[in-house]
N, C-alpha and C positions, 0 to 999 in steps of 0.2 A: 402154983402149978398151972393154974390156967393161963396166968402171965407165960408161963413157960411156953406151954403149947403152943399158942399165939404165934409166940420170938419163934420157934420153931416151922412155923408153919409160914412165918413171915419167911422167916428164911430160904425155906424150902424153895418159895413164890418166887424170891428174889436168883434163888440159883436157877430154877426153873425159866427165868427171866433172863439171867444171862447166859445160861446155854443155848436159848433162843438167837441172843444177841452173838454170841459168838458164831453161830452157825448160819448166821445170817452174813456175818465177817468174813468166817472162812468163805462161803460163795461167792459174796464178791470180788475176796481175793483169784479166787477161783477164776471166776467169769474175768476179772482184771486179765489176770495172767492169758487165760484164752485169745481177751480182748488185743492185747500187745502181741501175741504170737501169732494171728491174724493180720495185725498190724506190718508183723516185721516180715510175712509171709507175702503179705501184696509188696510191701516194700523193695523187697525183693524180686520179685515178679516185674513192679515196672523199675527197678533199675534193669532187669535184664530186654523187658522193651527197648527203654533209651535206648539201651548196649546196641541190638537191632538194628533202630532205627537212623542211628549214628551210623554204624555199619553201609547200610541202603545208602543213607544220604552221601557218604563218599562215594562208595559204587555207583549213584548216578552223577554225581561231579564228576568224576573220571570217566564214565562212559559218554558226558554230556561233553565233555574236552575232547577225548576221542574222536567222537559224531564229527564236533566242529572242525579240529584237525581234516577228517576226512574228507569234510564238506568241500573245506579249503582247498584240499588236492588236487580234487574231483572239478572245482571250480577252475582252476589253474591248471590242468589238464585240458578241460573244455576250453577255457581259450588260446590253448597252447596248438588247439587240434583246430581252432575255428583260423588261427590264424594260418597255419596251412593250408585251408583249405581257400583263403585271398589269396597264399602265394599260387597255390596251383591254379588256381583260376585266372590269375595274371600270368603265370607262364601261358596258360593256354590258351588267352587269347592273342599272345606274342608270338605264339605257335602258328595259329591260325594267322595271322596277319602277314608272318614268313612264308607262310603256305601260300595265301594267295598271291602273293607278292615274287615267287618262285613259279607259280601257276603266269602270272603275267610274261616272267620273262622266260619259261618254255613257248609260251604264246609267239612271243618275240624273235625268238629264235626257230620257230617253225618257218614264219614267216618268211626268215630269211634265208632257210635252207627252199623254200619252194621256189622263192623267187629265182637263188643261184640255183634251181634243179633247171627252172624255165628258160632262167641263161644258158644253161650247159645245154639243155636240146637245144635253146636258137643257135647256138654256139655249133654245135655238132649239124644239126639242119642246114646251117651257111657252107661248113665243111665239107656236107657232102655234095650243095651243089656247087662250089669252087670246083670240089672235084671233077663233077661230070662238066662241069664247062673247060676242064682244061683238057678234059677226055676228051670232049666235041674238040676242040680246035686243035690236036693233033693229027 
């Protein structure tokens, strides 16, 4: 009987024992499973980063292409406006060179209307005294 007890109380110990162990099981299974749904929760999380920053990073490749495209335009633009701005400055000093060079020959032809004005009075001055000398000698 006392054997009995004993076995019995071994027993007891031993289940006591393993329901310790089991529920030490169950918890880690437990905290396991938390452990991975945690796991697959950030996992998730940064695949959806990536997703983002994948996202961004085209969006600034295409806007970085853009920029440059624009850059380009803008540059070729600029010298499209500078070089207009050598033709006009060479027309206008073509301008100016016509100018002065039109300013010479009004010059020139002033000249030679006063001159023929100066002839035409000596011209008319002779005339008029022909005249009165043919006056007097009639």
């Amino acid at each position: 009987r006392e054997f009995q007890e004993k076995l019995e109380e071994a027993q007891q110990a031993l289940e006591a024992e393993r329901k310790v162990r089991d529920d030490k099981i169950a918890e880690l299974l437990l905290s396991q499973e938390g452990l991975t749904s945690s796991l697959a929760a950030m996992d998730s999380q940064l695949n959806e980063v990536c997703h983002r920053l994948s996202d961004s990073q085209q969006r600034n490749h295409a806007l970085t292409e853009q920029l440059a495209a624009e850059q380009a335009d803008a540059e070729a633009q600029q010298q499209a406006l500078r070089s207009e701005v050598v033709e006009g400055e060479a027309r206008l000093h073509r301008a100016a060179a016509e100018a002065a060079a039109a300013r010479e020959e009004l010059e020139e032809v002033r000249v030679r209307c006063d001159a023929l004005d100066r002839r035409a009075e000596d011209a008319a001055a002779d005339a008029a005294a022909a005249a009165r000398e043919a006056e007097a000698e009639r």
